[in-house]
N, C-alpha and C positions, 0 to 999 in steps of 0.2 A: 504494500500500500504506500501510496506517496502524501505525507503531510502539508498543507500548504499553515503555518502561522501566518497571521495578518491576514485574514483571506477575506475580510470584510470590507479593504483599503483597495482602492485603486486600481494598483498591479495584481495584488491578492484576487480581485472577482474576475478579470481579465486571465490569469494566468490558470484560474480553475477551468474557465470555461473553454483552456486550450486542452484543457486535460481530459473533457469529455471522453465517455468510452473506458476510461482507466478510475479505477476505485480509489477515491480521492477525501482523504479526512482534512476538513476547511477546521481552524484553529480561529478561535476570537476571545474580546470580550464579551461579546453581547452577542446572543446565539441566533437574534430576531435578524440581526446586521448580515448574516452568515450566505452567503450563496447555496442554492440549491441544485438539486439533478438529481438523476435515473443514478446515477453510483457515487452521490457523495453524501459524505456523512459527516454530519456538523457537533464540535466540541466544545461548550465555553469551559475556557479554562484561564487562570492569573499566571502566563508564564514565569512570573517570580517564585511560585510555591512548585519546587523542583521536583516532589512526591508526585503532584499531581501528574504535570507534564509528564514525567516516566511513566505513569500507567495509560497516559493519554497515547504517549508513541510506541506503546506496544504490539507490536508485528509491522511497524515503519519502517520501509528499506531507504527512503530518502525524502528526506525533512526542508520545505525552504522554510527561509525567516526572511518576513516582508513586515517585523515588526518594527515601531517608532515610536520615539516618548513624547516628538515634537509638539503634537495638540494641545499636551495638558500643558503644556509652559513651565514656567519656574524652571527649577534644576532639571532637563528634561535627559541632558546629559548622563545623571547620575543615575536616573531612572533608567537607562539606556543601559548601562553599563550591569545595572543588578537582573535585568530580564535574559539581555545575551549569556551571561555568565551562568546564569540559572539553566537556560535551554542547553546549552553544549554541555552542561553535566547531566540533564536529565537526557540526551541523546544518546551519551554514550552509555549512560545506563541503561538505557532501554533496546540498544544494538544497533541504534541507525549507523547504516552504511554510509550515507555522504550527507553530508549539509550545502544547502547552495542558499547563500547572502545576494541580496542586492543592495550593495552600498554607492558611495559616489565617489566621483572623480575630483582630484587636486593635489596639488604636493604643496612641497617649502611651507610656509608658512600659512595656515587654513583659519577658518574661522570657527569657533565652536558647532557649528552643525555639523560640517564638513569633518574636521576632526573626532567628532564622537560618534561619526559612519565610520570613520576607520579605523576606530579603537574598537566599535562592534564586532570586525570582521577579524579583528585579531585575539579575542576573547572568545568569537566560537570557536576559533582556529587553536584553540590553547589546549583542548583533550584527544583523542587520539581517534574521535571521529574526521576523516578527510572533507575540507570545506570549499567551493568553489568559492570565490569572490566577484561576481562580477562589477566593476564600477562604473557607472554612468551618469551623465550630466542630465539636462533638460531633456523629456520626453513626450517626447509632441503626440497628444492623444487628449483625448475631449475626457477630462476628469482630473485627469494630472495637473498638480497644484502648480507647478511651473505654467505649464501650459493655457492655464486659466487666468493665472495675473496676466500674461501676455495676452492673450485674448480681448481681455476686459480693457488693459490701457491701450490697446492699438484700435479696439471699436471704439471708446468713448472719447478720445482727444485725439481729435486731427491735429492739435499742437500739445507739445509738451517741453516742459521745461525738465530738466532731468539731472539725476546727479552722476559723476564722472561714473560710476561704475556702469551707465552704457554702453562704453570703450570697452568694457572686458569682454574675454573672448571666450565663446562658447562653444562645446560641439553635438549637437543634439542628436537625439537616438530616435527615431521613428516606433509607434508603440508597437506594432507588428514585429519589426526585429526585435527588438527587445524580448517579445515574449515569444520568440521565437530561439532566440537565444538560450534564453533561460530552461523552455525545455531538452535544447542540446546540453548543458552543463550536467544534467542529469547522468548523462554516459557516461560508462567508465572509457572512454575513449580522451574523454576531458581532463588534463590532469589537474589537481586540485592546487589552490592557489589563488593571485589574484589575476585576473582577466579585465583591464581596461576595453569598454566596449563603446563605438559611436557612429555616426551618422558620418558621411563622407567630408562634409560642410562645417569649417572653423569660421564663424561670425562674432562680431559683436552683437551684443544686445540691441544696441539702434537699429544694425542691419538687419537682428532677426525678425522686429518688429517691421521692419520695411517690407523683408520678405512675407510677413501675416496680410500685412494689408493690399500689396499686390495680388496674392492669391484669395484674398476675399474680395477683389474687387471694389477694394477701397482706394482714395486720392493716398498719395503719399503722405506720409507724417513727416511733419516742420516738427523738428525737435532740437533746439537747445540747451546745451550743457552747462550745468553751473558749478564750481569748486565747494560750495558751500552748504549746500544739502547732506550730510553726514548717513550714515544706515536707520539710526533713528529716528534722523524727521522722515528722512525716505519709506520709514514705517508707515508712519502716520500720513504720508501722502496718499501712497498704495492702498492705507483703508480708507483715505476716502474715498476712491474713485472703483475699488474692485469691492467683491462679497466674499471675498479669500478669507478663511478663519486668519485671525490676526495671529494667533500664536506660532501657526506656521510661519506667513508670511512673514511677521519679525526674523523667526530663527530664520529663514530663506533668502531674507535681504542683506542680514549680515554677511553669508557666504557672497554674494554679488561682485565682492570687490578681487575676489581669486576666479583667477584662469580656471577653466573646469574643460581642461582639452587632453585628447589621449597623446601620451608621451612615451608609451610602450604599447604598441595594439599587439592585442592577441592573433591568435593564426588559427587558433583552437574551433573560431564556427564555421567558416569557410562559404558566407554566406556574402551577396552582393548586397552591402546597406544601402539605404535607399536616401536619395539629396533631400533635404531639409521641404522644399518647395513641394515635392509628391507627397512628404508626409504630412504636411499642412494639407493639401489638397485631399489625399486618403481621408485625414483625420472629419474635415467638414461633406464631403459627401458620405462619408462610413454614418455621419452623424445624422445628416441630414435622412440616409435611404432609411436606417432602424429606427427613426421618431414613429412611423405611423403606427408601428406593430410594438410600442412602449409608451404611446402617449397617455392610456391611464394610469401608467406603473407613477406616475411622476405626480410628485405633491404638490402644493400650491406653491408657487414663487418661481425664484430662479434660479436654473442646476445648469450647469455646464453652458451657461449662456444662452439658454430658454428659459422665457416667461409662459407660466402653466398657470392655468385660471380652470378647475374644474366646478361644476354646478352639479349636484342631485338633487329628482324630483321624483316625488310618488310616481308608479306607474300601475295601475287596479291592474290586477288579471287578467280581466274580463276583455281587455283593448289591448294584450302583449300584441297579440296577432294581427292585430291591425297597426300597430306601430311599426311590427317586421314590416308590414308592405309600406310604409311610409318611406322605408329607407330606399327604397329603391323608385321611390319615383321623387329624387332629389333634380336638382335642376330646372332651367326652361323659367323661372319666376321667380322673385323675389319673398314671396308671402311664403313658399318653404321654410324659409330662415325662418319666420317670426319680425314681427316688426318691422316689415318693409318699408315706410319710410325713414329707419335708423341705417339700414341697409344702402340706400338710396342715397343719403348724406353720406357715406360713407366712399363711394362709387365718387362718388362729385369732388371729395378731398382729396381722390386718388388719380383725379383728372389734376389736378394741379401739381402734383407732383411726374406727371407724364405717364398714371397708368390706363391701360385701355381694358377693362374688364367687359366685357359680353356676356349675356347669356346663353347657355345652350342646354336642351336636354338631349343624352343619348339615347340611341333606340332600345340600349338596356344598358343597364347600372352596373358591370363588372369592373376589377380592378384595371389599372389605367385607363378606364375609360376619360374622357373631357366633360366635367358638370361644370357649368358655367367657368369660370376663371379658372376652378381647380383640379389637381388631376382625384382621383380613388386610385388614395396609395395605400389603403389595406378595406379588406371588403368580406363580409361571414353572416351568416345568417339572422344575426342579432348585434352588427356591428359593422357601421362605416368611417373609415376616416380619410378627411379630405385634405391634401394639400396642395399649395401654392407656392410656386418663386416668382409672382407679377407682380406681387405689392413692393410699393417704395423702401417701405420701414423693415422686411426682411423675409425670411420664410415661413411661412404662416399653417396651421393644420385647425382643422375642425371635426372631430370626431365627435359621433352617439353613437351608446352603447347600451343594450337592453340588458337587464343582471337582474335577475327575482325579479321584484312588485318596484325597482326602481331603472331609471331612464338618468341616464349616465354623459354628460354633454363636457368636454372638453376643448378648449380654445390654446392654442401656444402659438407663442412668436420665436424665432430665430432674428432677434434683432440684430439689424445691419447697420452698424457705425452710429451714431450721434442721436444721428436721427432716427433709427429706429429706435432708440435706447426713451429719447424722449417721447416717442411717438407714445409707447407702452407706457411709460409714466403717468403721459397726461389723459389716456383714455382709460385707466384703467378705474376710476371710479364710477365711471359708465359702464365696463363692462361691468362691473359688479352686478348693476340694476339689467341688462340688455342681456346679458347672458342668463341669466334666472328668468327672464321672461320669455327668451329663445326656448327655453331649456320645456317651458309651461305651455308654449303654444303647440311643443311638437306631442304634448299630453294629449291638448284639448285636440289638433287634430285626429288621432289616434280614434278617438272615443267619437268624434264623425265618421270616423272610417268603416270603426265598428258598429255604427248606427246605420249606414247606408246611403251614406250622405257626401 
């Protein structure tokens, strides 16, 4: 069996869901947080308490640690230091074969995040279980906390003023190789050790953010460098302008000011990495194609740079079945939606911005079919959802979903720069009232439907 610790973080739910097919024990705190499947089996355990973890990794042939103290703050170093030390005695107590780290990249002189990644990797490395190291800088994948401040400051400030650690130089790992990586370290073909791993592409920061907004389709970024911005106010700047938990993003700014470029690359994956500009592009169509078929998994607010506004409303019994046919005769009108002339104003705002939205209904309702603006980018017996790349302000989905006795209506934006950013601000105290009344009318229709009407 292969252990993944951390399998609720990031790389952790990414790296199980490579594992499909193999029997797979997902490690956390919180067992609700845990990834699921057909062969994995979820553990909450306190990696610190080394009893437990041993009876946890019993019959483990290969263990990773995707664990971090970074969130909770404070001393996160120290807390860092007593989990790995803890895990590589319960591993080898328990007979794990290999342990594979993903730590990060840097030399000379590091900053304390950077430094207590690599005192992690030599803490597992200290019992007589064999540990791969891989290290890696920024990983460009829609979740990844790097990858999210970038995101967030290169869509909302077409100008920025910045502090010298722009200039430093980075080299990013695309998130497909990476976890692609990670499951070759697994083989004993790997030898144990540390393994510098990256993306073909050494940038600075200003350039990478150039590169985000060319491949998003955005104006270039006017960025200005100033000496006097320090890591700390550059904290407090960062949380104004992103939704980054601040406790990471502190510890992650302070690293900013060290090179995080491979200075020894390994030879051990044999894999062609991929340039910095495909993995931005992967990363936002990978993002964009899986929203329709995850758009109710998502809470209210904003995750990975979608704004998610869900509505539930009664749905009687007695009108399910006239709701199913509801969904299939979407298009060709406006009064579908609900509130047609909010619909209408809507159409009119999007003329001013240059979009040309039409009606149309298809001769039937399947996936990619054309209902007016949008395509049916997921489509099931008791569930549609629609989306858009016309709108000004960014990519847009509308899904209903029938579940029991309730009607399930979900609205997201993929805000595009500035302006979508404020677009979603300023209407969203209106969607509050427009979507619950959207959400009411596709009831009351239903209940005509099933009257005859």
């Amino acid at each position: 069996m292969i252990a993944v610790a951390g399998a609720s973080g990031y790389v952790g739910r990414k790296l199980v869901a490579a594992l499909a097919g193999q029997p797979v024990l997902a490690i956390g705190r919180r067992i609700e947080a845990l990834p699921t499947g057909d062969d994995v089996t979820r553990e909450s355990v306190d990696v610190t308490d080394t009893d437990a973890v041993t009876k946890t990794l019993a019959g483990v042939h290969t263990a990773y640690y995707l664990v971090h103290a970074m969130a909770g703050g404070g001393d996160f170093a120290d807390r860092d230091r007593q989990m790995a030390s803890s895990f590589a005695r319960a591993a080898e107590a328990a007979g794990v074969r290999r342990i594979v780290y993903l730590g990060g990249l840097g030399c000379g002189t590091l900053s304390e995040h950077l430094e207590s990644r690599q005192e992690v990797g030599e803490l597992l490395a200290s019992t007589s279980v064999p540990v791969v190291e891989l290290r890696a800088a920024v990983i460009i994948g829609a979740g990844s906390i790097s990858f999210e401040m970038l995101r967030y400051l290169t869509e909302r400030l077409p100008v920025m003023v910045c502090p010298r650690w722009v200039a430093t130089r980075v080299q990013p790992i695309g998130e497909d190789d990476l976890v692609e990586h990670l499951l070759r370290a697994a083989d004993a073909d790997v030898p144990a050790g540390v393994h510098e791993v990256g993306g073909p592409d050494v940038l600075t920061y200003q350039e990478l953010m150039q590169c985000y907004a060319e491949v998003r389709g955005l104006r270039r970024r006017r960025i200005a460098r100033v000496p006097l911005l320090t890591p700390g106010l550059s904290a407090h700047w960062v949380n104004l302008v992103t939704p980054v938990d601040r406790a990471v993003s502190r510890s992650l700014i302070g690293s900013l000011t060290t090179d995080v470029t491979v200075t020894n690359p390994s030879g051990a994956f044999g894999t062609a990495p991929t340039p910095v500009r495909a993995a931005i592009k992967s990363t936002l169509d990978n993002q964009r194609d899986g929203m329709a078929r995850r758009a109710f998994e998502f809470a209210n607010g904003l995750r990975d740079g979608v704004h998610t506004l869900t509505t539930v409303v009664d749905l009687p019994p007695s009108v399910t079945p006239a709701a199913r046919l509801d969904l299939r005769r979407c298009g060709g009108s406006l009064r579908w939606y609900g509130w047609a002339w909010a619909w209408w104003l809507r159409i009119v705002l999007g003329k001013l911005f240059g979009e040309k939205l039409s009606l149309h209904r298809p001769p039937e309702v399947t996936e990619g079919a054309t209902v007016d603006w949008w395509t049916v980018a997921d489509f099931g017996d008791r569930h549609i959802v629609l989306m858009t790349e016309k709108w000004f302000c960014g990519e847009a989905w509308l899904g209903y979903r029938i579940s029991g006795t309730k009607l399930e209506q979900v609205g997201a934006l993929r805000a595009k720069g500035m302006l979508g950013w404020v677009y979603w601000r300023a209407v969203y105290p209106i969607h509050l009232v427009v979507f619950r009344v959207m959400a009411k009318k596709q009831v009351s229709r239903a209940h005509r439907l099933a009257n005859g009407h």
